[in-house]
C-alpha positions, -999 to 999 in steps of 0.1 A, spaced: 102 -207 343 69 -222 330 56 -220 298 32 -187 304 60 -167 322 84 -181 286 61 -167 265 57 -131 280 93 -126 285 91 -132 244 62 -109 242 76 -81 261 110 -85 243 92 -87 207 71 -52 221 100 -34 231 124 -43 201 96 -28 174 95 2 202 125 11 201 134 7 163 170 -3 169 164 -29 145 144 -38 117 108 -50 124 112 -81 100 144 -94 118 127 -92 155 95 -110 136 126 -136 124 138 -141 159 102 -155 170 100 -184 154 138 -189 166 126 -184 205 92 -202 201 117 -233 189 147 -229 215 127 -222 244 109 -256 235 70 -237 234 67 -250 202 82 -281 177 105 -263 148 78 -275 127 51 -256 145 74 -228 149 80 -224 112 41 -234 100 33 -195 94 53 -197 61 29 -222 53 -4 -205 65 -31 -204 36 -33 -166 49 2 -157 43 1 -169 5 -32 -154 -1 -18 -120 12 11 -125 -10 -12 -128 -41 -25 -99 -31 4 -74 -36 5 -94 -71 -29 -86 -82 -22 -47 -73 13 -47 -90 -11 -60 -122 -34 -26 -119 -6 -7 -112 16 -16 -142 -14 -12 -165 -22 20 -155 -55 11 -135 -44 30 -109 -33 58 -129 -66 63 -149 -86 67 -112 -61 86 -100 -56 108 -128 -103 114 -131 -95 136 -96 -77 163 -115 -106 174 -140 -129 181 -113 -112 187 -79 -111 227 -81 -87 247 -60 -109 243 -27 -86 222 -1 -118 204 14 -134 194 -19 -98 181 -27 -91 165 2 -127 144 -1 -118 137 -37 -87 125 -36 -95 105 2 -121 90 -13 -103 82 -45 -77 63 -19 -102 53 3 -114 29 -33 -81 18 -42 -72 7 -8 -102 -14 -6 -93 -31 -42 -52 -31 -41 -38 -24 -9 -33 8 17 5 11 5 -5 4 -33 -31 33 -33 -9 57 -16 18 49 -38 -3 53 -70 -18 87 -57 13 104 -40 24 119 -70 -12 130 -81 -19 145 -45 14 165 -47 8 175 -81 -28 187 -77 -23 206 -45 5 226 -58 -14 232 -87 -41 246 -61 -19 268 -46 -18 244 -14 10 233 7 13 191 2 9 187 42 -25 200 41 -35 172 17 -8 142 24 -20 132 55 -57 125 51 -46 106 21 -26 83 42 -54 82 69 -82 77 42 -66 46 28 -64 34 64 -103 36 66 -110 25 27 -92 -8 39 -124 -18 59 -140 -17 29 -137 -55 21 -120 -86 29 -89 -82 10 -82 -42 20 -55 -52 47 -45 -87 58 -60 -74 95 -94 -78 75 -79 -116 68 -66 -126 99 -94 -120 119 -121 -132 92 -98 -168 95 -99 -165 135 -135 -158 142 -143 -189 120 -115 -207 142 -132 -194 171 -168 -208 169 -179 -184 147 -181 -176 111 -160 -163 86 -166 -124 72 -181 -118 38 -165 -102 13 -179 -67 13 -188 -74 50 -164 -54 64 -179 -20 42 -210 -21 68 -188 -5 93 -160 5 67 -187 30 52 -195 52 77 -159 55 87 -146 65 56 -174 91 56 -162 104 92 -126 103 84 -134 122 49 -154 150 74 -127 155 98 -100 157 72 -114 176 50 -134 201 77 -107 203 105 -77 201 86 -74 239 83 -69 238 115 -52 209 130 -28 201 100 5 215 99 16 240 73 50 224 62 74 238 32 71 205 7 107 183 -5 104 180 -38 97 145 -48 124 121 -70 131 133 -104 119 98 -115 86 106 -105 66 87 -131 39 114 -140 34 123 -173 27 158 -168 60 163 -146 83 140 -171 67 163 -203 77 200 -186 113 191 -178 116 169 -213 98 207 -230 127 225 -207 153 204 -217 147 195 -257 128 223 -267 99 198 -279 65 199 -267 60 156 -259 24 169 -248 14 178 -291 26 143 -295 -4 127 -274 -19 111 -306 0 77 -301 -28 67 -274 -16 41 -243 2 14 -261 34 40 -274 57 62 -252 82 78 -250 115 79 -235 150 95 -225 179 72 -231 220 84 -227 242 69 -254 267 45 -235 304 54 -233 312 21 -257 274 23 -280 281 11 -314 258 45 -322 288 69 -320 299 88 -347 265 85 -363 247 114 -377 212 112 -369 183 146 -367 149 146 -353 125 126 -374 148 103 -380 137 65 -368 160 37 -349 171 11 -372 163 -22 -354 133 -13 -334 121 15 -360 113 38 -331 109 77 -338 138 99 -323 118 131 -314 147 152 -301 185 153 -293 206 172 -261 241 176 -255 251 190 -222 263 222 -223 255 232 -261 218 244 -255 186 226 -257 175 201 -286 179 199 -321 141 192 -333 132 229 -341 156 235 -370 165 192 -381 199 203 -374 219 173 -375 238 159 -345 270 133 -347 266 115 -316 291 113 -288 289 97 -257 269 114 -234 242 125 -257 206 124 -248 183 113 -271 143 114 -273 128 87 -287 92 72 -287 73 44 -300 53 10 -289 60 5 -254 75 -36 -264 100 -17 -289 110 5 -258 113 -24 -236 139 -39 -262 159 -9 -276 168 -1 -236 180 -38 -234 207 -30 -258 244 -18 -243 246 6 -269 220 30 -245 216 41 -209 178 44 -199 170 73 -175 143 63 -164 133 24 -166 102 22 -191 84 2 -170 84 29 -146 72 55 -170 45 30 -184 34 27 -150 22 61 -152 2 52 -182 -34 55 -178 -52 24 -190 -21 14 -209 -14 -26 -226 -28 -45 -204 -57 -28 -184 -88 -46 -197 -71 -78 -190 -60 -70 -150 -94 -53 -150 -112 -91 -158 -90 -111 -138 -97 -88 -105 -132 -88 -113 -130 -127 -113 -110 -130 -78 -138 -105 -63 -165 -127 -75 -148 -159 -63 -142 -144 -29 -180 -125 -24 -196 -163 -34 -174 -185 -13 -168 -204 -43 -133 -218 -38 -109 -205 -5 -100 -172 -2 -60 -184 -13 -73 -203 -46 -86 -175 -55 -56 -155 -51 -35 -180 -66 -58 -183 -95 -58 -150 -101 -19 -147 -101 -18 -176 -125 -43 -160 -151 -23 -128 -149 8 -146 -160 -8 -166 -185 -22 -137 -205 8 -122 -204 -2 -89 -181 27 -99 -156 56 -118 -159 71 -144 -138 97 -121 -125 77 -92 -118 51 -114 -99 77 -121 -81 95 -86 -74 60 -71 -71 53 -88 -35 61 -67 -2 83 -93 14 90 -74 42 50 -76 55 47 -112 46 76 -122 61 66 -105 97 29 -120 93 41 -158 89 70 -150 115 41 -135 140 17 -166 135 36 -187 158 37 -165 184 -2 -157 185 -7 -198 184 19 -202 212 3 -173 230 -30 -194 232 -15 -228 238 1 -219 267 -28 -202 284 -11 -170 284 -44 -153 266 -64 -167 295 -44 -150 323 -40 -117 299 -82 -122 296 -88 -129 333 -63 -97 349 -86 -76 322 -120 -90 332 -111 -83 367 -101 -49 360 -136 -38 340 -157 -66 355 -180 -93 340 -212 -71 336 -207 -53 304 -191 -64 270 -189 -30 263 -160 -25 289 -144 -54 278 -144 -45 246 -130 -11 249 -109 -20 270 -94 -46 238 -97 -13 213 -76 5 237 -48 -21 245 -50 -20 209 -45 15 198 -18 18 223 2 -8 211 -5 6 174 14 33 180 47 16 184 39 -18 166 23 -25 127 -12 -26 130 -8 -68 117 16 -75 148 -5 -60 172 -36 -78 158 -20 -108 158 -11 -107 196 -46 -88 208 -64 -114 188 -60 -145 213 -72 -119 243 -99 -109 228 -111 -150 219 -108 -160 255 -123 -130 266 -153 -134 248 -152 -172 256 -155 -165 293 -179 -137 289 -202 -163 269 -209 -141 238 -202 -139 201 -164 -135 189 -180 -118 160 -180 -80 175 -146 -87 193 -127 -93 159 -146 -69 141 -140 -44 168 -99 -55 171 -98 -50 128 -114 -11 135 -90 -2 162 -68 -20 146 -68 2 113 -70 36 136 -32 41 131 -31 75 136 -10 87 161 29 80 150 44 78 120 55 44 125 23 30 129 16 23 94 39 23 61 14 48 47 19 76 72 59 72 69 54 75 30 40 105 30 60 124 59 93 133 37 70 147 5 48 164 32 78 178 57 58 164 83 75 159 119 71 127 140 42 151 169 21 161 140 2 130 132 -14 133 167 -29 161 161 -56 154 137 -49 117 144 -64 118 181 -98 131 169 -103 98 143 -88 74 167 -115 85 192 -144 79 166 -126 50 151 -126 31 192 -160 50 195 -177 30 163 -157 -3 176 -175 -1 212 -209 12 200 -218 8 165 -196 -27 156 -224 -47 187 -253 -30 165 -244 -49 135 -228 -80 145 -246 -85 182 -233 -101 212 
């Protein structure tokens, strides 16, 4: 076989693998670079060159810089400004708390910001008297549209910023991509909010994990459980916590007496309340004393370090991890600090100072040095899984244009909508596009459209600006499946959603979404 027939049997095999979800997506992505190498379309070396691809490391400073808001409570403090003024109205919450993900997404990530505000979004809507499915899914689709916000909103953004310069044409600015990222958050915030009534499903809610990391939920079932009120105890500001801890079958603690008030005696931490199953709730009303047994649960709060340390010991069992619960935090040790770094990485990235991965890197490194992050949680913080598949897929977009296969993919198209108008070619890109999307991660698609949409706009003689702009918007208008984006699989068990009711409301944006690609994205960046 020749090379162009080698790399669509690859192509078709990689397509129908993430189809059919036998396996996981990051071991088909694995198997490309493997096939590109054995099938002798590439050298090992150029088969394996995505894991060193500037883009790949600057994505995976990304997830760092959002794990830094996150575990300072950045997130938490925007997330938590929603509650005070979204009402009980299901629009006016569903534009709130879109646009409040629509904002993170553009700063953090699309998974970061759904993550922070899943919890929030649940809370709030029950509190509202509304069913979570009526307010899940726009969050999910409002992050999708916040990431057009700026370059570093989803590595899409990246990618094709990196290719059009490749290309003959120019990299994006930073806040570039909010031109048409704007007005499609606005749209996406009207249809959710104003046709949601209608098109989204009313689904009976699973409750979400008992670790659920909000400090409202954690202080009803610690009131339920101890008898104390953690909410009076609020005076301790950010930097303190508090935090349920077992006593381990073998703790040096048993057989001691110890009441409420009393304080730890290594890491002088208050104990606020005792529990032992199946003799009633806690001890702190009365000071009764307790002699500890295995098994007991204790209540104990103080400076988040001291928590850090005192769970550390084997003498204690941590229910939940305190850097969980700190998580929840808002504006907790730490914030100012992550807040100045990002600041700094946004400014290097809007004035082209340094490359978009020095930056990153930078960042990263400032972030450890000041002691926001550690090494290891720099390290745990990053989504593997999504890096992984973007250096694996590399290869196979540059074999896909060294062996002419683009060109052929680019002339049967061209042929099929004619020379005449961009326009047609270009929706004819956003709809190969969307298509795929439903089946494939919006970053593997991109990464195989990509090379089409170069050649095509190579023969047609015009700028590859629109074509990648256009490819990121279709790109992001993963609306239709669950599987077309983490987001909308994160939100489906919380929501009780079922795999045919993302259509629904998703066919409505994905229209607008190609409709603003074909139209509105030639306005702005011209042929």
């Amino acid at each position: 076989m020749d090379q162009v027939t080698v790399i669509f049997v690859i192509l078709i095999a990689v397509v129908i693998a993430f189809v059919t979800n036998r396996l996981p997506p990051v071991l088909v992505a694995a198997a490309v670079p493997l096939a590109l190498w054995a099938t002798g379309l590439l050298t090992l070396e150029d088969s394996l060159a995505g894991f060193g691809n500037e883009l790949v490391i600057f994505i995976a400073t990304l997830f760092i810089v959002g794990e830094a808001l996150v575990a300072t409570g950045v997130t938490a403090w925007i997330s938590k400004q929603i509650i005070g003024r979204a009402g009980q109205r299901r629009s006016r919450l569903t534009i709130l708390i879109g646009a409040m993900a629509a904002a993170l997404a553009a700063l953090i990530s699309i998974n970061g910001a759904v993550a922070a505000l899943l919890p929030i979004a649940v809370v709030v809507s029950v509190r509202a008297g509304i069913v979570p499915s009526r307010m899940l899914m726009p969050l999910a689709f409002a992050a999708s549209a916040g990431s057009l916000l700026t370059l570093t909103g989803t590595p899409v953004n990246i990618i094709v910023s990196d290719l059009a310069a490749r290309s003959g044409g120019r990299e994006f600015g930073y806040f570039e991509f909010a031109l048409v990222g704007i007005p499609l958050v606005v749209l996406t915030l009207a249809v959710t909010a104003g046709l949601g009534g209608l098109l989204l499903p009313h689904r009976e809610a699973e409750r979400l994990a008992e670790e659920s990391s909000d400090p409202e939920e954690r202080a009803q079932a610690w009131r339920a459980t101890y008898d104390v009120d953690v909410t009076a105890r609020r005076h301790f500001g950010p930097r303190e916590g508090v935090l349920e801890v077992l006593i381990a079958p073998r703790s040096s603690l048993i057989g001691r007496s110890v009441r409420a008030g009393m304080r730890t005696r290594d890491e002088d931490l208050v104990i606020l309340a005792l529990n032992r199953p199946g003799e009633g709730t806690g001890l702190e009303a009365n000071g009764e004393a307790l002699t500890l047994r295995a098994g007991d649960s204790v209540l104990v709060q103080g400076p988040w370090e001291a928590l850090h340390r005192y769970v550390s010991s084997p003498d204690v069992i941590a229910v939940t991890s305190p850097r969980s619960l700190q998580r929840g935090v808002p504006l907790g040790r730490g914030a100012r600090r992550a807040l100045a770094v990002l600041a700094g990485m946004i400014l290097l990235l809007a004035t082209g100072v340094v490359p978009a991965v020095v930056a990153g890197v930078l960042a990263v490194g400032a972030l450890i040095l000041i002691r926001v992050l550690t090494p290891t949680q720099a390290f745990r913080s990053v989504a593997w899984e999504p890096v992984v598949l973007i250096a694996c897929m590399i290869p196979l977009s540059s074999a896909f244009i060294a062996t002419g296969a683009a060109d052929v993919v680019a002339d049967a198209l061209l042929a099929l909508v004619g020379q005449a108008s961009p326009h047609l070619a270009l929706l004819a890109i956003c709809i190969v596009t969307v298509i795929l999307g439903m089946f494939m991660s919006n970053v593997a698609t991109v990464l195989v459209v990509a090379p089409v949409a170069v050649s095509v706009a190579s023969v047609l003689g015009v700028s590859i600006l629109p074509f990648m702009m256009a490819l990121t918007v279709s790109g992001a208008a993963a609306f239709l499946t669950p599987i077309s984006t983490p987001v909308n699989m994160m939100v489906m068990q919380p929501a009780g959603y079922r795999f045919g009711d993302y259509w629904r409301i998703g066919l409505p944006l994905t229209v607008i979404f190609v409709a603003v690609a074909v139209l509105y994205v030639p306005l702005v960046w011209p042929f």
